[in-house]
PDB file of N, CA, C and O in Angstrom:
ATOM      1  N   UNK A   1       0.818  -1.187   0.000  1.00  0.00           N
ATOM      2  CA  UNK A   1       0.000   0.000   0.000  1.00  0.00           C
ATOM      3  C   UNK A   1       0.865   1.255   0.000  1.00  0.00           C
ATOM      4  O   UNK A   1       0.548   2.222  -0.693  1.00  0.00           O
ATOM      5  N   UNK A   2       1.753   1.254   0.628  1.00  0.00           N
ATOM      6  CA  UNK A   2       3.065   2.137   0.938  1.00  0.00           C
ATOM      7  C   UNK A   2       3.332   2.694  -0.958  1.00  0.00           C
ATOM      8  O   UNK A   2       3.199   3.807  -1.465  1.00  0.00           O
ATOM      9  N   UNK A   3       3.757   1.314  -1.595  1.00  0.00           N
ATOM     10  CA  UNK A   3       3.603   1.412  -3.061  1.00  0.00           C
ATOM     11  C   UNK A   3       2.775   2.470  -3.996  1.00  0.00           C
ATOM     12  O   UNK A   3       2.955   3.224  -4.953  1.00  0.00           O
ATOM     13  N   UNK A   4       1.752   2.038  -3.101  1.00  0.00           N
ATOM     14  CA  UNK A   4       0.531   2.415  -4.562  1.00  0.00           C
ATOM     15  C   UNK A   4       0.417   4.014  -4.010  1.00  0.00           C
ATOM     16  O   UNK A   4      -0.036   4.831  -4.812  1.00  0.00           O
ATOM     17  N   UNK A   5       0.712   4.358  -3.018  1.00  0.00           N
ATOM     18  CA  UNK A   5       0.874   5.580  -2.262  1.00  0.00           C
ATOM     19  C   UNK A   5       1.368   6.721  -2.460  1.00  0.00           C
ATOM     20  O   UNK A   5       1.016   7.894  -2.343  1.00  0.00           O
ATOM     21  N   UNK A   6       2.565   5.948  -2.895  1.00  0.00           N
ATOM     22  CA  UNK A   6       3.741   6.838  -3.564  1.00  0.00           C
ATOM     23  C   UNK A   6       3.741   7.358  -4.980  1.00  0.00           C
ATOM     24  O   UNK A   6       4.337   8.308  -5.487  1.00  0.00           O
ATOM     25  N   UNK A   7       2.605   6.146  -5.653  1.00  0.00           N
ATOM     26  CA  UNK A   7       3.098   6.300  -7.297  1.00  0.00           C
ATOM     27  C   UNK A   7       1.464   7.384  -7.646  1.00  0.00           C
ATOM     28  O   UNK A   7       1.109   8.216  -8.481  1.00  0.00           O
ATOM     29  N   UNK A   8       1.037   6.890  -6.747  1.00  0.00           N
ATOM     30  CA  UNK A   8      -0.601   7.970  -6.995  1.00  0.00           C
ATOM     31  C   UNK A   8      -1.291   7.925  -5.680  1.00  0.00           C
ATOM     32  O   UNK A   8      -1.974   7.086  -5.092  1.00  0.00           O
ATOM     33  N   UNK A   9      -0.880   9.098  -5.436  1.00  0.00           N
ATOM     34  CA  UNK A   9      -1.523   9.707  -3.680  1.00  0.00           C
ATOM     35  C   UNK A   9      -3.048   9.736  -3.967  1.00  0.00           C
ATOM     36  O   UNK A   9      -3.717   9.490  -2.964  1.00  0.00           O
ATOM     37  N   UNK A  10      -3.799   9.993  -5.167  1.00  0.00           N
ATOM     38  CA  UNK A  10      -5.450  10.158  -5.262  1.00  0.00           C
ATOM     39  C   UNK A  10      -5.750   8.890  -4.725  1.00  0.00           C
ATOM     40  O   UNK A  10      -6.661   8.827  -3.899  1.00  0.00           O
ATOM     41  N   UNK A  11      -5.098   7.794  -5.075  1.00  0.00           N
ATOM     42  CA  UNK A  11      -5.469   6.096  -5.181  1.00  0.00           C
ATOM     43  C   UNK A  11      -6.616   6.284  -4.148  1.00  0.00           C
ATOM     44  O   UNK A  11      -6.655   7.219  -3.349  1.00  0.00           O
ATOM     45  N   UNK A  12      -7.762   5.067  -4.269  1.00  0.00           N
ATOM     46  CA  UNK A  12      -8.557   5.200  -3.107  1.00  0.00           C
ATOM     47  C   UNK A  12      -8.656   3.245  -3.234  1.00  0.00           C
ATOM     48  O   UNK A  12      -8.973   2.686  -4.284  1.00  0.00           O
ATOM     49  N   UNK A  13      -8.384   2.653  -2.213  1.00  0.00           N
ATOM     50  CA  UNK A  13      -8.123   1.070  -2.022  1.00  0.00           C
ATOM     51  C   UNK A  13      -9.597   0.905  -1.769  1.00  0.00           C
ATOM     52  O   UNK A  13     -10.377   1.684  -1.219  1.00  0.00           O
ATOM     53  N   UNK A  14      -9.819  -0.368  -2.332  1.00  0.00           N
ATOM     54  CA  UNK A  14     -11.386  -1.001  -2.656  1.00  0.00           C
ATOM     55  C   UNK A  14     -11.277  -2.088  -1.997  1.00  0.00           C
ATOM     56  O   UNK A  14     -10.170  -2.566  -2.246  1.00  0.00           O
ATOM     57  N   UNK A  15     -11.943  -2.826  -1.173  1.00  0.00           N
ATOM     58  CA  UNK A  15     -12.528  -3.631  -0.276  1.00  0.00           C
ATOM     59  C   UNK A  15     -13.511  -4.681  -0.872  1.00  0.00           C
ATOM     60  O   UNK A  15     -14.724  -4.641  -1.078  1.00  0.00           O
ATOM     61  N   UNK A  16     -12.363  -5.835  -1.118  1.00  0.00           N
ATOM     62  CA  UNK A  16     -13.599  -6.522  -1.630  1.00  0.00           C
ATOM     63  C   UNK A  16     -14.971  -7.457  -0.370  1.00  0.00           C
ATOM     64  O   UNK A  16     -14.583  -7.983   0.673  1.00  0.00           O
ATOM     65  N   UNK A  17     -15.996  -7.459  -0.658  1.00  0.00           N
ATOM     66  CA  UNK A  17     -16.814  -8.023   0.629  1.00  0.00           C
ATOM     67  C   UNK A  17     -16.004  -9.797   0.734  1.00  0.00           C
ATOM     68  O   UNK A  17     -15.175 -10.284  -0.035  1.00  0.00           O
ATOM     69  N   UNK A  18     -16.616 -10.387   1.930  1.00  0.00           N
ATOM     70  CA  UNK A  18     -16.311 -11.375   2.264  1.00  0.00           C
ATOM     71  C   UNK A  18     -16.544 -12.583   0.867  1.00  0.00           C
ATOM     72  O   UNK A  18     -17.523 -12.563   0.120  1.00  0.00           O
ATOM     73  N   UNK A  19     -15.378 -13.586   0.773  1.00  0.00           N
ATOM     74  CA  UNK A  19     -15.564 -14.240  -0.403  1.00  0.00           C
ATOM     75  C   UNK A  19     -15.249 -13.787  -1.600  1.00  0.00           C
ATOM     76  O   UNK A  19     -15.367 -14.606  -2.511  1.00  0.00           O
ATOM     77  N   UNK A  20     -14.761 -12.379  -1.962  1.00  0.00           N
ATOM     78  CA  UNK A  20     -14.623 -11.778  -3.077  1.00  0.00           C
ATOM     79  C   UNK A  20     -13.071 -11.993  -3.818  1.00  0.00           C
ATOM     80  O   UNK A  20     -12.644 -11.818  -4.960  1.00  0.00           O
ATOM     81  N   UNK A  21     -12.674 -12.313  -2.948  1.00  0.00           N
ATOM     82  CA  UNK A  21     -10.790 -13.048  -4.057  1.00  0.00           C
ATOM     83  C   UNK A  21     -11.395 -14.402  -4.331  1.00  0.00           C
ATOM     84  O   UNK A  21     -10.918 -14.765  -5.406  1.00  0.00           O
ATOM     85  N   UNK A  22     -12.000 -15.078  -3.991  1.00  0.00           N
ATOM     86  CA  UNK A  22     -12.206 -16.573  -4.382  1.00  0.00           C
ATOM     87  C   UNK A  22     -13.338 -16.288  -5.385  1.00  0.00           C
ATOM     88  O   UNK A  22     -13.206 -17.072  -6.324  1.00  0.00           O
ATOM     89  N   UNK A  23     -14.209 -15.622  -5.530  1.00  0.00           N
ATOM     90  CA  UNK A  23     -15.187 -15.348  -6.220  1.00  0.00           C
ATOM     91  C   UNK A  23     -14.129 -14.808  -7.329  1.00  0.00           C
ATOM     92  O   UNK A  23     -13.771 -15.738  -8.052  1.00  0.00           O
ATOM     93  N   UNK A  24     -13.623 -13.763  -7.614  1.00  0.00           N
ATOM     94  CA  UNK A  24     -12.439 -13.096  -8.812  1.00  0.00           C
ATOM     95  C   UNK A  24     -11.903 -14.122  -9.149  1.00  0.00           C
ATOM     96  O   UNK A  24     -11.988 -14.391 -10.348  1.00  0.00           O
ATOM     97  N   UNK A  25     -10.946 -15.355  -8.002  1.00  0.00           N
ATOM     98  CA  UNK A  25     -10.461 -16.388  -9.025  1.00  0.00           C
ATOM     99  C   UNK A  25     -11.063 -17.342  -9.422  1.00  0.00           C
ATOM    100  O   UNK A  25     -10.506 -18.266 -10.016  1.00  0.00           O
ATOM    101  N   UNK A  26     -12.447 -17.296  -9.142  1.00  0.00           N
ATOM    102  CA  UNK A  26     -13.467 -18.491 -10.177  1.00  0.00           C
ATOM    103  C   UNK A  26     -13.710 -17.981 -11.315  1.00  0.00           C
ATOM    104  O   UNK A  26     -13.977 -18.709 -12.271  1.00  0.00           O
ATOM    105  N   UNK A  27     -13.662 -16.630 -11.423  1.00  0.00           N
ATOM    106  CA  UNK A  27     -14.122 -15.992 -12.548  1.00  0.00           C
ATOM    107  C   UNK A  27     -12.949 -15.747 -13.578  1.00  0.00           C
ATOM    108  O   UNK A  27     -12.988 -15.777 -14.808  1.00  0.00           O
ATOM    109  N   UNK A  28     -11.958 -15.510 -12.775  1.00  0.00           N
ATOM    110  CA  UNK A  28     -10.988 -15.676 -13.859  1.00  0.00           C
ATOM    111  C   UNK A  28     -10.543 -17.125 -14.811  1.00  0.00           C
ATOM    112  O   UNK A  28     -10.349 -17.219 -16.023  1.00  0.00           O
ATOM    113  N   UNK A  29     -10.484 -18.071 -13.831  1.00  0.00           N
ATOM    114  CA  UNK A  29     -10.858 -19.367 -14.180  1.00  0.00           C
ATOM    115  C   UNK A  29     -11.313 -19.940 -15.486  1.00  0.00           C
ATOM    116  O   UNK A  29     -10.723 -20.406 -16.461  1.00  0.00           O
ATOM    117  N   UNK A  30     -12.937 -19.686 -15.074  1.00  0.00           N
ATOM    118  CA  UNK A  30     -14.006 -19.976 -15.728  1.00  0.00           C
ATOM    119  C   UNK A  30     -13.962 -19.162 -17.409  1.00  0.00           C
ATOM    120  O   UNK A  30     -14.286 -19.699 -18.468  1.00  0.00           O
ATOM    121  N   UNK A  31     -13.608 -18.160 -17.270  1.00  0.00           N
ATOM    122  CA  UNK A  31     -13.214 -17.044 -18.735  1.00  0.00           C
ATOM    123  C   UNK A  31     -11.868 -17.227 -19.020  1.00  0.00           C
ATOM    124  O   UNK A  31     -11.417 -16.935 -20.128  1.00  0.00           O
ATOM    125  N   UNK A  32     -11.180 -17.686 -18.119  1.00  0.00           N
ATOM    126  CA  UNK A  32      -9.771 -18.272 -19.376  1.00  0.00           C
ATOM    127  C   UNK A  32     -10.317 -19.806 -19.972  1.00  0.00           C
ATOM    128  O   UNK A  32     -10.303 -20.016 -21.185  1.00  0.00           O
ATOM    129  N   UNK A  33     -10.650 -20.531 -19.295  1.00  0.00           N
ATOM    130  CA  UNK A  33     -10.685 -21.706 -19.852  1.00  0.00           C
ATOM    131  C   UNK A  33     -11.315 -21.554 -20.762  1.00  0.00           C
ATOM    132  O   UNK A  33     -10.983 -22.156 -21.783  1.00  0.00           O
ATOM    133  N   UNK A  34     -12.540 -20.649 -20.779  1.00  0.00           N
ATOM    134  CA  UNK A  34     -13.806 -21.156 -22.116  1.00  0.00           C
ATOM    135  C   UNK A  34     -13.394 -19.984 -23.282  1.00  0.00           C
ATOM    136  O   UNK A  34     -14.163 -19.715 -24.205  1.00  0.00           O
ATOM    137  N   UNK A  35     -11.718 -19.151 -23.060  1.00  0.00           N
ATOM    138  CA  UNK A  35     -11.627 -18.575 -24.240  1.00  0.00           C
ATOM    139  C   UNK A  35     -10.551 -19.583 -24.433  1.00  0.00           C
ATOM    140  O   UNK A  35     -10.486 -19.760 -25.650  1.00  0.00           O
ATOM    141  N   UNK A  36      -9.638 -20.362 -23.806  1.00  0.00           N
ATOM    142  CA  UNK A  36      -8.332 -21.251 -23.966  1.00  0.00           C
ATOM    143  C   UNK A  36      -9.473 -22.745 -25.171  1.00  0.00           C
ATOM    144  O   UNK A  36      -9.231 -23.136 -26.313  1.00  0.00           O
ATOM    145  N   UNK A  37     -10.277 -23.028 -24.498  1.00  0.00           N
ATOM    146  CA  UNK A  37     -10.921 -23.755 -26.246  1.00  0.00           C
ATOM    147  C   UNK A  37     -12.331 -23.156 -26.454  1.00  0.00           C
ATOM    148  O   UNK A  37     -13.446 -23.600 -26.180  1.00  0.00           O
ATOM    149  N   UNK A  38     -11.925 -22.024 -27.016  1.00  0.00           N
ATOM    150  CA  UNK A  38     -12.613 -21.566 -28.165  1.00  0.00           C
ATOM    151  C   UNK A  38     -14.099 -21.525 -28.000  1.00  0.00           C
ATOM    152  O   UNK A  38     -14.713 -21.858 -29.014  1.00  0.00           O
ATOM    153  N   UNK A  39     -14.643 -21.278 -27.220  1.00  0.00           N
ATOM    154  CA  UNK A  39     -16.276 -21.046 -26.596  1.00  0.00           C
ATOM    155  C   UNK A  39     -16.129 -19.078 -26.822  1.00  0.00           C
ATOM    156  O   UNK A  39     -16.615 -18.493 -27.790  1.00  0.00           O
ATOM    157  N   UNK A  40     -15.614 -18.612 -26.058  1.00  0.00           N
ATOM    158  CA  UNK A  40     -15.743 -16.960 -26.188  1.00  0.00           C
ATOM    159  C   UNK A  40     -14.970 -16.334 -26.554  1.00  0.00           C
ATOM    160  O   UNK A  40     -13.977 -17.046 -26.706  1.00  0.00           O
ATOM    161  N   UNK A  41     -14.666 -14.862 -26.956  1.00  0.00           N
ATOM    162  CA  UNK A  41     -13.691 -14.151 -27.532  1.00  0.00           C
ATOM    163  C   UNK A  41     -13.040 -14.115 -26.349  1.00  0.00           C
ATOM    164  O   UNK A  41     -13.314 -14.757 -25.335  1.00  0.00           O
ATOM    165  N   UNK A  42     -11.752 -12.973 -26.598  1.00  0.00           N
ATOM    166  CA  UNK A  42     -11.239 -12.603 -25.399  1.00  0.00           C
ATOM    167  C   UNK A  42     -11.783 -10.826 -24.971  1.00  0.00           C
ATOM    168  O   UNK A  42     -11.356 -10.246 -23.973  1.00  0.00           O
ATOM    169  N   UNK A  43     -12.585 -10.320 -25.771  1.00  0.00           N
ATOM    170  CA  UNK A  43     -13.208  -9.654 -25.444  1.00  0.00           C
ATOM    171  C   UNK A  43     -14.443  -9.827 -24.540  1.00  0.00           C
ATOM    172  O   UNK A  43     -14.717  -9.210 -23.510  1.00  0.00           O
ATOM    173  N   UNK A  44     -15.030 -10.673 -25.075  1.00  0.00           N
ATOM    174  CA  UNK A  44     -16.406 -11.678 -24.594  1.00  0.00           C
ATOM    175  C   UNK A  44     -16.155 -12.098 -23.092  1.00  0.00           C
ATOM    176  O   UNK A  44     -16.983 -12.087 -22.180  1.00  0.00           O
ATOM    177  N   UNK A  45     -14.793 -12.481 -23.039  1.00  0.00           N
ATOM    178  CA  UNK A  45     -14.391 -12.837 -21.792  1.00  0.00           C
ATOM    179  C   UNK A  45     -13.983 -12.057 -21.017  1.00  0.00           C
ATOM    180  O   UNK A  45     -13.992 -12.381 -19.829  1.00  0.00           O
ATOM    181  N   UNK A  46     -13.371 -10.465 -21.497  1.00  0.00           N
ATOM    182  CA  UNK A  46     -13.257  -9.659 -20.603  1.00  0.00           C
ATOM    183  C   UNK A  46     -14.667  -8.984 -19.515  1.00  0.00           C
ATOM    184  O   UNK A  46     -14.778  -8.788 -18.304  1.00  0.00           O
ATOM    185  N   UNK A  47     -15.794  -8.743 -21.007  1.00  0.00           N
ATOM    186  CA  UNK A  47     -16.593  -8.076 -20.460  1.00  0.00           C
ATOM    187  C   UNK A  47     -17.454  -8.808 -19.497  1.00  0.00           C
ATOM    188  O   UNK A  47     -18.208  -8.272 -18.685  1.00  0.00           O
ATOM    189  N   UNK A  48     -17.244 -10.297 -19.689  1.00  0.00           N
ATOM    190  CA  UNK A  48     -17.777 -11.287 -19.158  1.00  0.00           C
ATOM    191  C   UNK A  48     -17.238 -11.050 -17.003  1.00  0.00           C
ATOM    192  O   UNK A  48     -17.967 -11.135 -16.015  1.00  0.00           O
ATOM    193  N   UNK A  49     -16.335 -10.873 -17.066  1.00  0.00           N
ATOM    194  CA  UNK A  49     -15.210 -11.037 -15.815  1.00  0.00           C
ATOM    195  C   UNK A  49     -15.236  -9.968 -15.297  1.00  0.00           C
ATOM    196  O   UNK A  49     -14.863 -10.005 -14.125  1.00  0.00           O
ATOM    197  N   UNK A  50     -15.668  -8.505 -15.853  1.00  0.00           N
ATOM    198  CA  UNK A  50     -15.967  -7.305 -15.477  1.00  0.00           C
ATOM    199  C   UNK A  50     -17.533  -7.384 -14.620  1.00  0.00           C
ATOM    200  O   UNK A  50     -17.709  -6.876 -13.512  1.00  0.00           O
ATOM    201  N   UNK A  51     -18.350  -7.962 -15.226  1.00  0.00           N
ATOM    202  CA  UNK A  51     -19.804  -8.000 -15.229  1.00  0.00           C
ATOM    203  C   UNK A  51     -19.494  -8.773 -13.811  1.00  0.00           C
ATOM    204  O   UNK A  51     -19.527  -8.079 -12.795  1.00  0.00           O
ATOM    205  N   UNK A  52     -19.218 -10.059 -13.697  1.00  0.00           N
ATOM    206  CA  UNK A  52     -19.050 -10.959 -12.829  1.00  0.00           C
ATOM    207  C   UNK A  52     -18.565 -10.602 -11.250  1.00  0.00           C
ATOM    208  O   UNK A  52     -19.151 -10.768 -10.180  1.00  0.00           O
ATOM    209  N   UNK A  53     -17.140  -9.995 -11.596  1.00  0.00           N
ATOM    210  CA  UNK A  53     -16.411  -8.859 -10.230  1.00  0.00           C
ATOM    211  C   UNK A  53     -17.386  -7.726  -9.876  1.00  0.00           C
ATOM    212  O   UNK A  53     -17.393  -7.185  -8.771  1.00  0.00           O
ATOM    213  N   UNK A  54     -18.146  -7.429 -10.811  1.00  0.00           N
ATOM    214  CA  UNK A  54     -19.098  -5.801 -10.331  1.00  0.00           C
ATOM    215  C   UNK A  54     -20.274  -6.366  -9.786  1.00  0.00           C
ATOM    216  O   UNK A  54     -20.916  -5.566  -9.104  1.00  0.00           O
ATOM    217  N   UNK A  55     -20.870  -7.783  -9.903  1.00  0.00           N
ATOM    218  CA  UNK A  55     -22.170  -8.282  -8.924  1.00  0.00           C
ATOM    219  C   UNK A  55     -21.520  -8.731  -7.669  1.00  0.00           C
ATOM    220  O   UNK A  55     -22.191  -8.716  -6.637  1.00  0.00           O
ATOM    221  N   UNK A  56     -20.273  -9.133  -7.644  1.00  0.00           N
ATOM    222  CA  UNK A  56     -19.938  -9.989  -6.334  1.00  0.00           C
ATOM    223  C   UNK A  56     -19.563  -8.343  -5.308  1.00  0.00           C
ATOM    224  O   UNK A  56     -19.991  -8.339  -4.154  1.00  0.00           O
ATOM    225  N   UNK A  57     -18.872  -7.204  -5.759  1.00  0.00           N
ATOM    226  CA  UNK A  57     -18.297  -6.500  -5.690  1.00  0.00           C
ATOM    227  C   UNK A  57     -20.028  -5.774  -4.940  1.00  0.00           C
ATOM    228  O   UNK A  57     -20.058  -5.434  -3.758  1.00  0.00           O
ATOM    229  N   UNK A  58     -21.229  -5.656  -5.796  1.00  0.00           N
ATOM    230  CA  UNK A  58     -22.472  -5.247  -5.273  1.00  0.00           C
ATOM    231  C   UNK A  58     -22.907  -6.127  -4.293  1.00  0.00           C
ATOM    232  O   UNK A  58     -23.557  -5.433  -3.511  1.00  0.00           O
ATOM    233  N   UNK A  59     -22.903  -7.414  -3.864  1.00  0.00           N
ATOM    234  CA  UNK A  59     -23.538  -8.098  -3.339  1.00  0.00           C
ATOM    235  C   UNK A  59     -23.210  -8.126  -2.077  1.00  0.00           C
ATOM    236  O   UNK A  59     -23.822  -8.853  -1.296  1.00  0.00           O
TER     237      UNK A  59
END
């Protein structure tokens, strides 16, 4: 934090709720694998993983 401090004093650190790193790495998971054979773009999969982090992130 000391880091991110130094390089941009505006920074404001985000809190994910309880469960929310394990929730991000299912989701990352789940959207590499199904763009690694060919089910979604890697766009498809971004917006996919955005959508996903911003409900767990609301919930």
């Amino acid at each position: 934090m000391t880091i991110l401090g130094d390089v941009s004093p505006h920074a404001k650190t985000e809190l994910f709720p309880a469960g929310g790193r394990t929730a991000l790495s299912s989701a990352l998971m789940s959207n590499y694998e199904a763009v690694a054979f060919g089910q979604i773009s890697t766009s498809e999969a971004a917006d996919r993983l955005i959508s996903q982090v911003e409900q767990t992130v609301q919930d």
